[in-house]
C-alpha positions, 0 to 999 in steps of 0.5 A: 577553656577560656572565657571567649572559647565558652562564650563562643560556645554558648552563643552557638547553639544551632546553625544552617547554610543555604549556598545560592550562587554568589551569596551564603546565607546563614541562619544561625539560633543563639543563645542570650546572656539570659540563656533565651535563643534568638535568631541571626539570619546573615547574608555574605555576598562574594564580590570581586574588586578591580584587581580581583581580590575577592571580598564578602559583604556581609548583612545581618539581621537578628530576630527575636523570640518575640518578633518570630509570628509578626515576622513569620506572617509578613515573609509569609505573606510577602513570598506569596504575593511576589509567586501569585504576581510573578510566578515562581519562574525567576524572571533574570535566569529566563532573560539570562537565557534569552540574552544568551541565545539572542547572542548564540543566534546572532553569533551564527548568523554572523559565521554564516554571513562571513562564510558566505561573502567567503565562498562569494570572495574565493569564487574567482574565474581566472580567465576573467582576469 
């Protein structure tokens, strides 16, 4: 094994993924030249280019033993004032719908409005020309 191959491997110590819709993120526990672990917390978000390549924009945050409480407590405060003013309901998934069904509906409203001038427009008496 070498050298590179036994850093990787002592770097690495724990890893999850969280897959949500168009970004990845991954928390990863590593190890320090010291051997203490400190945490990576990446985000990769797939993004499309004009020619439709696909990228992935990456952001990392690195968190260390000794930030774990004060960080913790903040998120945890965070996440709970965004739920007790906004509610667990993610607000863009419900306009999402809203938009789509505003859309579906006036789309029909637009089928039947032509399938009306339609009737109207096929409905000749011809001995009133």
């Amino acid at each position: 094994m070498d050298e590179k191959e036994k850093i990787k491997e002592r770097n690495e110590i724990c890893s999850r993924t969280l897959k949500t819709g168009s970004r990845t993120y991954f928390f990863d526990a590593r190890e320090t030249r010291a051997g203490d672990y400190y945490l990576t917390i990446t985000e990769s978000k797939k993004n499309f280019s004009e020619t439709g390549e696909i990228t992935y924009k990456k952001h990392k945050i690195y968190l260390y033993k000794e930030d774990f409480s004060k960080f913790q407590s903040i998120l945890d405060d965070m996440i709970r004032f965004i739920i007790n003013e906004k509610g667990r309901e993610v607000i863009s998934e419900r306009h999402q719908k809203d938009f789509k069904n505003h859309t579906f509906n006036q789309e029909m409203k637009d089928v039947q409005k032509k399938t009306s001038e339609i009737k109207n427009f096929t409905n000749i008496n011809f001995e009133d020309i």
